[in-house]
C-alpha positions in Angstrom: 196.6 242.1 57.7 193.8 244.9 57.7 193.8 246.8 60.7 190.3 247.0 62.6 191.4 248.7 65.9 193.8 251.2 67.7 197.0 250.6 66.8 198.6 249.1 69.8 196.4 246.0 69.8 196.5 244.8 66.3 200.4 245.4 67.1 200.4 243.5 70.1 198.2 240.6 69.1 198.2 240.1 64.9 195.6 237.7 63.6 196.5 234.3 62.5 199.0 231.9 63.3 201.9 234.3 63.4 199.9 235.1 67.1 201.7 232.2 68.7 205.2 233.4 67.8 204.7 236.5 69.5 202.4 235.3 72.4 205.5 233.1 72.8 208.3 235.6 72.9 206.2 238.3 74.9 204.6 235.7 77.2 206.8 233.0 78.2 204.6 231.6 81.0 201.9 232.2 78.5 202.2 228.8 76.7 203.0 226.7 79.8 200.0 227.1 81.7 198.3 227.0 78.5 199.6 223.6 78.2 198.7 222.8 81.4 195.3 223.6 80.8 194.8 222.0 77.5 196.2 218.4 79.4 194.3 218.3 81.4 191.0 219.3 80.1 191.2 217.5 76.4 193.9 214.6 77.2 193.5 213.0 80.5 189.1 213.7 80.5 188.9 211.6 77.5 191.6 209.1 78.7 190.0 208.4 81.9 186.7 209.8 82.7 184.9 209.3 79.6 186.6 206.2 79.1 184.9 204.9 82.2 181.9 207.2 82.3 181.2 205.2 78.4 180.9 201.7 80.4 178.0 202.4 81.6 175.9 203.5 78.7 172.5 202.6 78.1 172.4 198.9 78.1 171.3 197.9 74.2 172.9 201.5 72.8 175.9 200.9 73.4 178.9 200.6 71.0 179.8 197.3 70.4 182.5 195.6 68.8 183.9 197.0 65.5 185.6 193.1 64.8 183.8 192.2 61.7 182.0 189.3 63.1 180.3 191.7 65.3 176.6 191.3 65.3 174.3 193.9 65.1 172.6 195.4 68.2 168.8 194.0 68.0 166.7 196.0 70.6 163.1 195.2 71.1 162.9 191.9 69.4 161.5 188.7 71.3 163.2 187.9 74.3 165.3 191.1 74.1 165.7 194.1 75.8 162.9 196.9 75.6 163.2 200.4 75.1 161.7 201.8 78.4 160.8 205.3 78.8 163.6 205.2 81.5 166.1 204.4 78.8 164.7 207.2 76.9 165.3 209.9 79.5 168.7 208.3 80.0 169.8 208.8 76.3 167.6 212.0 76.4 169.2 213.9 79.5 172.5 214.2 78.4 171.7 214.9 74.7 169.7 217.5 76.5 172.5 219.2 78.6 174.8 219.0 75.7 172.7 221.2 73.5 172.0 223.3 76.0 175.9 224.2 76.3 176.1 225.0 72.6 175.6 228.6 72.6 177.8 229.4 76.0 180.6 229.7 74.2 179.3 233.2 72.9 177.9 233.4 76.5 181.3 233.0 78.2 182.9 235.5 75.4 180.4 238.4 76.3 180.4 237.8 80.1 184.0 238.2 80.4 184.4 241.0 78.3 181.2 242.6 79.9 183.4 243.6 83.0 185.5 246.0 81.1 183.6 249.6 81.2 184.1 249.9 77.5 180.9 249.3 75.3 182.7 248.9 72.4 184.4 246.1 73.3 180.8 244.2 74.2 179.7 246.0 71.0 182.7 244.6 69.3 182.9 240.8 70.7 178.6 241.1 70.7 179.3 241.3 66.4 182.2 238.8 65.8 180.1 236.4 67.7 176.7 236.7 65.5 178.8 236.3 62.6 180.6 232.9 63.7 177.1 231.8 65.3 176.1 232.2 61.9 178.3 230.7 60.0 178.2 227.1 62.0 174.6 227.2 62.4 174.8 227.4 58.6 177.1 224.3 58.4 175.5 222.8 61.7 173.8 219.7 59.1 177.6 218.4 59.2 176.2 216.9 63.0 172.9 216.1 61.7 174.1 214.1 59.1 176.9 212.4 60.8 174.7 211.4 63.3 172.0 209.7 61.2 174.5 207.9 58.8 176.6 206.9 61.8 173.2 205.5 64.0 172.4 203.5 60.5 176.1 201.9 60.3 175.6 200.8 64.1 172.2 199.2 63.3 172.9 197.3 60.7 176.3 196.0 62.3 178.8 197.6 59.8 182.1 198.0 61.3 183.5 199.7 57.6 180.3 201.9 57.6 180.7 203.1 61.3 184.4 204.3 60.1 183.4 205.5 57.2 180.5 207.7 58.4 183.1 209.3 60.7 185.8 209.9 57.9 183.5 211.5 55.0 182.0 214.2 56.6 185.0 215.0 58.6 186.6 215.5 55.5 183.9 217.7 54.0 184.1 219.2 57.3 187.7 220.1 56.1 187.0 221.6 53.0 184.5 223.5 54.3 186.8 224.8 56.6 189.4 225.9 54.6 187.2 227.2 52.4 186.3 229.8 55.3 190.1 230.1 56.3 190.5 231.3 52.4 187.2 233.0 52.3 187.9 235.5 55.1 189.1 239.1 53.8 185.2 238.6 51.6 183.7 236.9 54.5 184.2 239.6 57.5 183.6 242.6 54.8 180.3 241.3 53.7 179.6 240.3 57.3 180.4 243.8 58.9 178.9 245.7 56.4 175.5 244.0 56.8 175.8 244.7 60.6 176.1 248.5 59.6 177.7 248.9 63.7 180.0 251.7 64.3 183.9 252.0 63.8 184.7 251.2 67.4 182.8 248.1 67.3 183.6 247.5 63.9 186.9 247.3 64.6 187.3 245.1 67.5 184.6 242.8 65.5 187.0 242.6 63.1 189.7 241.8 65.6 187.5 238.9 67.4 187.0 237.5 63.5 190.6 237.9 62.4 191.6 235.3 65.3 188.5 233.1 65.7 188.5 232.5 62.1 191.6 230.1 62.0 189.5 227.9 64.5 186.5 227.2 61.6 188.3 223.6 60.5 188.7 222.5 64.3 184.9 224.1 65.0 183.7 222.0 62.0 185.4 218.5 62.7 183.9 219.2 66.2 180.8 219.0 64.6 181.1 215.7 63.0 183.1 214.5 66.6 180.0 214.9 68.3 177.5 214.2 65.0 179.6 210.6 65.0 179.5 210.1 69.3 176.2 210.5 69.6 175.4 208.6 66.5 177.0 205.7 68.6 174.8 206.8 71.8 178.1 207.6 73.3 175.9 210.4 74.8 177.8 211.1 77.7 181.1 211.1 76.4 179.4 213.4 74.1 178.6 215.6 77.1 181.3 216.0 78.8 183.6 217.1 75.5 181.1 219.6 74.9 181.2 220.6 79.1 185.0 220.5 78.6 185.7 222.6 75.9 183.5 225.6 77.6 185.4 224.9 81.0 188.6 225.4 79.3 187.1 228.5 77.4 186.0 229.8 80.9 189.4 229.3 82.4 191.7 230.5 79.0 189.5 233.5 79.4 190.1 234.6 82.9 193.6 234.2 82.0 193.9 236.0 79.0 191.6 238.6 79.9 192.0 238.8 83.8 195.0 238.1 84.1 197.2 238.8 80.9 194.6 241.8 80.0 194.4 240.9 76.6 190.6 242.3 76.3 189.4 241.2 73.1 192.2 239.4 71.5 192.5 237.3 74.9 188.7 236.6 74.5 189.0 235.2 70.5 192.4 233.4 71.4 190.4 231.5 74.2 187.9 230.2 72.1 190.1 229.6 69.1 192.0 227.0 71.6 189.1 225.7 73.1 187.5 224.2 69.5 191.3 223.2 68.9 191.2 221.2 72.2 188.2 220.1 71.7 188.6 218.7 68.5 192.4 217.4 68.5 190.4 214.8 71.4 187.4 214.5 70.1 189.3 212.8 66.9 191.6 210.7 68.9 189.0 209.7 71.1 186.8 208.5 67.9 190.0 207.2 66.6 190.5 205.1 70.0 187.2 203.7 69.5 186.9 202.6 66.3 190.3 201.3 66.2 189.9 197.5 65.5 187.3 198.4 62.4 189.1 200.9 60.1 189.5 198.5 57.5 187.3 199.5 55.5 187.9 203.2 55.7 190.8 203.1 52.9 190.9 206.5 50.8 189.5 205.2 47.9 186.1 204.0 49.8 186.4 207.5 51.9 185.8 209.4 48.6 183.8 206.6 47.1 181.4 208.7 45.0 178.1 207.3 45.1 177.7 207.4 48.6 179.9 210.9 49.0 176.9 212.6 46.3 174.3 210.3 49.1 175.7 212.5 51.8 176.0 216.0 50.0 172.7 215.5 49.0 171.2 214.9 52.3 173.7 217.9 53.5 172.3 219.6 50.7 168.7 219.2 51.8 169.9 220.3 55.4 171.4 223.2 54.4 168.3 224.8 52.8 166.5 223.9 55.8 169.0 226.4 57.8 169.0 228.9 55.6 165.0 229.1 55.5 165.3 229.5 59.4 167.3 232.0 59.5 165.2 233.9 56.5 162.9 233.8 59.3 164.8 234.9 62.2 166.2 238.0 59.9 162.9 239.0 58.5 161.5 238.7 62.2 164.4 240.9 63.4 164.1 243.6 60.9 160.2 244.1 61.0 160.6 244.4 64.5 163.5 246.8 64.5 161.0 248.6 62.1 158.3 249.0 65.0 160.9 250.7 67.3 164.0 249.8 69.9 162.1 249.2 72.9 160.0 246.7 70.6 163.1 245.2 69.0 164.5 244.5 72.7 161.6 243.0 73.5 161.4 240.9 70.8 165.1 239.8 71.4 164.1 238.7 75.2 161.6 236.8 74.0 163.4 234.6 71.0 165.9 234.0 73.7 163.4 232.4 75.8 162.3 230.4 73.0 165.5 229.3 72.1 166.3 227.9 75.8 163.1 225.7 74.9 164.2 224.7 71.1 167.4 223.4 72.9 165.8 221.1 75.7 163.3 219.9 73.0 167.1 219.0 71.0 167.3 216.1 73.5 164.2 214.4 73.2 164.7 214.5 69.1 168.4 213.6 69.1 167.7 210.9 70.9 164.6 210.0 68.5 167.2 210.4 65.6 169.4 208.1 67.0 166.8 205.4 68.0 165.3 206.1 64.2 168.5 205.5 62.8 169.6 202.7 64.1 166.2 200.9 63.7 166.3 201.8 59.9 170.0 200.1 59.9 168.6 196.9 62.0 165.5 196.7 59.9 163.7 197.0 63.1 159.7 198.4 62.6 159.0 197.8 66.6 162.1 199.9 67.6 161.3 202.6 65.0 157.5 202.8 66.3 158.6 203.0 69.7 160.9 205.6 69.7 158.5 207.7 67.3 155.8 207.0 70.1 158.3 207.7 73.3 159.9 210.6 71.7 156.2 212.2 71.0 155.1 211.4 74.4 157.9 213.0 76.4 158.4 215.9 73.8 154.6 216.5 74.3 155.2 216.2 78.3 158.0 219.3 78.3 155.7 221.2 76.1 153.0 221.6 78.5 155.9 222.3 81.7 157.3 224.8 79.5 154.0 226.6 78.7 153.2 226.3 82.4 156.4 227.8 83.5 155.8 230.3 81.6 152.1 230.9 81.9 152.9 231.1 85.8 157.0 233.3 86.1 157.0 234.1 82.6 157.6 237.8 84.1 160.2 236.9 86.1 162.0 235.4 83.8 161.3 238.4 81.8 163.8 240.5 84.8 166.9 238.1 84.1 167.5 239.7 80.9 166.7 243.3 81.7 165.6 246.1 84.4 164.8 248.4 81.9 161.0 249.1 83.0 159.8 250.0 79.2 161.3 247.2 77.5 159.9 244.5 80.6 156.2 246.5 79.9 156.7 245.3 76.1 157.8 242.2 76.2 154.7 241.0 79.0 152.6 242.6 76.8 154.0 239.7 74.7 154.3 237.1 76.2 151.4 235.3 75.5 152.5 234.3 72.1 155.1 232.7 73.6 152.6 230.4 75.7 151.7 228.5 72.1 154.8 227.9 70.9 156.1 225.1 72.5 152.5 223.4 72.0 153.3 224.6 68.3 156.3 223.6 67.5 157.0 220.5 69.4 155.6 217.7 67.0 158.1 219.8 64.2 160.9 219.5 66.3 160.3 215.6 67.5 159.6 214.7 63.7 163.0 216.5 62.9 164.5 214.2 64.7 163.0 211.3 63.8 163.4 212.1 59.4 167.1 213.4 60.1 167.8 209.6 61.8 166.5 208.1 58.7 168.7 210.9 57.0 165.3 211.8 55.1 166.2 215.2 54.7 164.0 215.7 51.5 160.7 216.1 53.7 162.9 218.5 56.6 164.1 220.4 53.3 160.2 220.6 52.1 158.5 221.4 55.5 160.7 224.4 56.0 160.2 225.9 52.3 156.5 225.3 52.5 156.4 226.9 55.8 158.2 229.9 55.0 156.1 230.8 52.0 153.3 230.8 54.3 155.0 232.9 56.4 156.2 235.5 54.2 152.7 236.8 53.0 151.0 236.8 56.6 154.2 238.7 57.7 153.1 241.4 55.5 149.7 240.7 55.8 149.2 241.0 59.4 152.1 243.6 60.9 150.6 246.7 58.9 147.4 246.9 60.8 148.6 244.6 64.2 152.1 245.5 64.9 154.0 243.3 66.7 151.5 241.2 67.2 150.8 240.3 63.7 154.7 239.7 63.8 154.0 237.1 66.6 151.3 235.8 65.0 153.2 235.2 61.7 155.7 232.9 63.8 153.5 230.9 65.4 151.9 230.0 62.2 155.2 229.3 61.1 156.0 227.1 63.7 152.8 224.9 63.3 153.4 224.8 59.8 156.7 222.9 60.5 155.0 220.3 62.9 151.8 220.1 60.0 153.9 219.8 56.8 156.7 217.6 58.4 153.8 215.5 59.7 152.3 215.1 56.0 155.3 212.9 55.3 155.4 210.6 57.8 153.7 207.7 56.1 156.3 208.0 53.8 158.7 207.2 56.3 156.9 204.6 58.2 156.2 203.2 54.2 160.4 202.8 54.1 160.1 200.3 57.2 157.4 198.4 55.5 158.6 197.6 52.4 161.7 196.4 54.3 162.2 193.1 56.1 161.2 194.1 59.7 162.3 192.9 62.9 158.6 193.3 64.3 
């Protein structure tokens, strides 16, 4: 193993599996409370509270019965239920919450090691978590995906297909996986170097990323755990796996950390079992679920290859979507590190900001993509319309609170994140461009939703190019002679583009609902 820190740690905690032999001969006490913890976060939660927290779903989104004579679910046709804009909100609020809870993990990580006067250690666990937020974000269209092929399955009553959409893309979740297990030594060197952060940090970086790196196969099949659930509006359940795997990330950390003083190898070995936990129930959980309609899901139809080259196409098309977003968040970083530290902190404020309101938008268009999806599988044009119509109404609704907010505390919020009187002065000054993004961007994100139900992913894929090579020229165009504004500037056009272009291609998909036998 390559050494990144002092001696005495990389002695005392090795990366990799050979960890647990020696946790287990230095610790005793270590892996019984460790068990503890792990019971009774991932095994009794699923086996009781979700179980009964899942009864009471929303009434017509519910899972029904795998049993091949099942019928499918058929909201909104005559005489049957209607989605409400209550119902909305209810599938909304939790899909909300739960995507709000996606980055604490990080959170958590740099809290906890934030206590310990050494700023390398922040510096250090600060890098190895960009990297791995990375990395997933990259591979984050395994959830997408799952979720629209899995909503389809449900609509159209197809207890094989529900199965099946669970055990594909948790096997490409697998590959994947290993793939970055056996990728690693290229992986972190390329990663670090990029990062260009001193030795100190570099080396408990590569510490956190020797350890969290075993995790990526359980991260991943997480992914497709909670791409599947929610593609079943099991939305709650969804919730609470997501609430209980940063619980028992909290709580393995003030262990490892507080207690066992572990620093940062106690910090990546809390996280590391928390996606293991997390994912070990999520699977059994699915598994419990769909028990009565794996019939269908035989190895032969898992790797099936016209509808596995279906899926890796639409993953495909999702992928490139990610990576022109984060072409834009690097070139925004950069060109503003360019303009100064002060400016660059600023900037970072701000994009945090924004990202709070990308993630409650998450709701409103999961929800949409679920909604879309199973309408496409039921054939249903009313339920499609409605949830396009709901999903705009309500997305357009937190726009203008968000704005608001921010329009009237946007400079309080501004003193969560820093006290530093030059940096606060810079990022007010602003501020205002962050007034018109969420009345930017909100149609892009809603639509999102809606093409990734119908597991469209051709139009997502085009928006995003499109918009980025209208954003690459004004970038260069407009920070020369206005600074960080024109940087600003250049992402807000951005951000309309994705509502305009995504936009262009909705008759295309309200086309796909015509030329089908509709429930309307």
């Amino acid at each position: 193993m390559r050494c990144f820190s002092r001696a005495h740690t990389c002695r005392r905690i090795p990366a990799g599996p050979a960890a647990f032999i020696l946790l287990f001969t230095e610790h005793p006490p270590f892996f019984m409370m460790l068990n503890v913890i792990i019971t009774h976060v991932y095994v009794c939660l699923p086996a009781s509270c979700l179980c009964l927290i899942e009864r009471k779903e929303v009434p017509f989104l519910t899972l029904h019965s795998t049993r091949a004579s099942a019928p499918p679910v058929q909201p909104e046709r005559p005489g049957g239920e209607i989605l409400t804009h209550r119902t909305f909100l209810a599938l909304s609020i939790p899909l909300m919450l739960s995507a709000l809870s996606t980055p604490l993990l990080g959170v958590v990580d740099t809290a906890v090691i934030g206590r310990i006067p050494d700023p390398s250690l922040l510096g250090g666990v600060a890098v190895g978590t960009l990297i791995f937020n990375t990395l997933y974000w990259l591979l984050g269209f395994l959830r997408v995906s799952t979720s629209g092929f899995t909503a389809q399955a449900q609509g159209a009553g197809d207890p094989a297909g529900l199965s099946l959409s669970f055990y594909r893309p948790l096997l490409l979740a697998g590959v994947f996986g290993l793939l970055l297990v056996l990728l690693q030594s290229p992986i972190r060197d390329v990663s670090l170097a990029l990062m260009t952060a001193g030795p100190e940090v570099e080396g408990y970086a590569g510490v956190y990323y020797n350890i969290r790196i075993w995790g990526a196969p359980f991260a991943l099949a997480n992914y497709v755990v909670m791409g599947w659930l929610i593609g079943v509006s099991r939305v709650k359940g969804a919730m609470f796996l997501q609430i209980g795997m940063n619980l028992s990330n909290i709580l393995l950390c003030l262990l490892l950390v507080g207690g066992l003083k572990m620093e940062v190898t106690g910090v990546a070995w809390a996280t590391l079992l928390s996606e293991v936990g997390a994912a070990a129930a999520g699977v059994i959980w699915v598994l419990m679920l769909q028990r009565r309609g794996r019939g269908g899901a035989s190895l032969r139809n898992v790797i099936n290859l016209r509808p596995m080259m279906l899926m890796l196409k639409v993953n495909r098309d999702l992928l490139i979507r990610t990576a022109c977003l984060l072409a834009v968040f690097f070139l925004f970083t950069s060109r503003g590190a360019a303009l100064g530290e002060d400016t660059l902190a600023a900037n970072a404020i701000l994009l945090q900001i924004h990202y709070v309101m990308a993630y409650l938008h998450d709701g409103f268009a999961n929800a949409s993509s679920i909604l879309t999806g199973r309408a496409l599988g039921e054939r249903n044009a009313v339920l499609y319309r409605r949830a396009v119509r709901l999903g705009g109404i309500w997305s357009f609704g937190l726009s203008a609170v968000l704005t608001v907010i921010v329009l009237l505390w946007g400079s309080e919020l501004l003193t969560l994140f820093t006290g530093m009187p030059e940096v606060l002065e810079l990022a007010r000054q602003y501020l205002p461009w962050l007034l018109l993004y969420p009345l930017a961007g909100f149609w892009g994100l809603q639509l999102y939703g809606v093409f990734a139900g119908a597991t469209m992913a051709g139009p997502i894929r085009n928006s995003l190019v499109f918009s980025l090579a209208v954003f690459i020229p004004l970038l260069f165009l407009t920070v020369p002679p206005l600074g960080n504004h024109g940087l600003w500037l250049s992402f807000i056009v951005f951000t309309l583009g994705r509502s305009v272009f995504l936009w262009m291609y909705l008759p295309r998909l309200n086309r796909l609902f015509l030329t089908k036998k509709s429930a309307g």
